[in-house]
C-alpha positions in Angstrom: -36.2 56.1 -144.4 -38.6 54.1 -146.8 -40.6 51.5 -145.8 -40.6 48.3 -148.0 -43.6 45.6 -148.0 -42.9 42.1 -148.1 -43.6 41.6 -152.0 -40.5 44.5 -152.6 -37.8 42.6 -150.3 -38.9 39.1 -151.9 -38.8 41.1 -155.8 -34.9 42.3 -153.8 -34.2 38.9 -153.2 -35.0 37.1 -156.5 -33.3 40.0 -158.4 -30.3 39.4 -156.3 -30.6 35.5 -156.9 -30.8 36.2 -160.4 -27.9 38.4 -160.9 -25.2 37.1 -158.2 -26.5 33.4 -158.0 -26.5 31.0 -154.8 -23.4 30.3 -154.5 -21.9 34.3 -154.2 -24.9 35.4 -152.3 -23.5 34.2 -148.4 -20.3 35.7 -149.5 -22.2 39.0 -150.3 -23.9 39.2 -147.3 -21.0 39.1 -145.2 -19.3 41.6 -147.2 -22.3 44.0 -146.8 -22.8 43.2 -142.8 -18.9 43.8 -142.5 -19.1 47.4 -144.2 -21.7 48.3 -142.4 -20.1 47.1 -139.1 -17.0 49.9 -140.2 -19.0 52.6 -141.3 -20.9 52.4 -137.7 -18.0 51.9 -135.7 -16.3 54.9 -137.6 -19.0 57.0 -137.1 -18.8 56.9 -133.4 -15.1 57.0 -133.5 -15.8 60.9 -135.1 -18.5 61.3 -132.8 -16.8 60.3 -129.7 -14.2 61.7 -131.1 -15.2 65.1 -130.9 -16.2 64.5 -127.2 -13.2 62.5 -125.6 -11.0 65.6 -125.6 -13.4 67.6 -123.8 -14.4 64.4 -120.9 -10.6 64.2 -120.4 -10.0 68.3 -119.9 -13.2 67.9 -117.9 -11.3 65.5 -115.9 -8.4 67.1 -115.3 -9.9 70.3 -113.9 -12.1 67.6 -111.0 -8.3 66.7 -110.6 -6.6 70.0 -110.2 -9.6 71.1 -107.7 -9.7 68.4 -105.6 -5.9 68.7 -105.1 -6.3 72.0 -104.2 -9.2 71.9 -102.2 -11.1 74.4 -104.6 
């Protein structure tokens, strides 16, 4: 991941006050931190996905044991 000093992210932020203006930049933000916020929670929906299935079978076999003492 790269690794920006303080003069890039102030250069970022004037850039971004030039082109979007004051006024659109709050609204920007939040539309950002919200996608970011879906992307995350959809990745660990495919991640946990792939692992509920196997907790839940996992599960059922503790069941099936202890019912019949195996």
């Amino acid at each position: 991941m790269p690794h920006f000093s303080a003069s890039t992210i102030v250069l970022i932020i004037i850039a971004a006050l030039l082109l979007f203006g004051p006024q659109r930049l709050p609204e920007l933000g939040r539309a950002v931190g919200r996608t970011f916020r879906e992307l995350k929670s959809g990745a660990k929906e495919i991640v946990g996905g792939d692992e509920e299935p196997q907790a839940s079978s996992q599960s059922r076999k503790e069941i099936r044991s202890d019912e019949t003492g195996r």
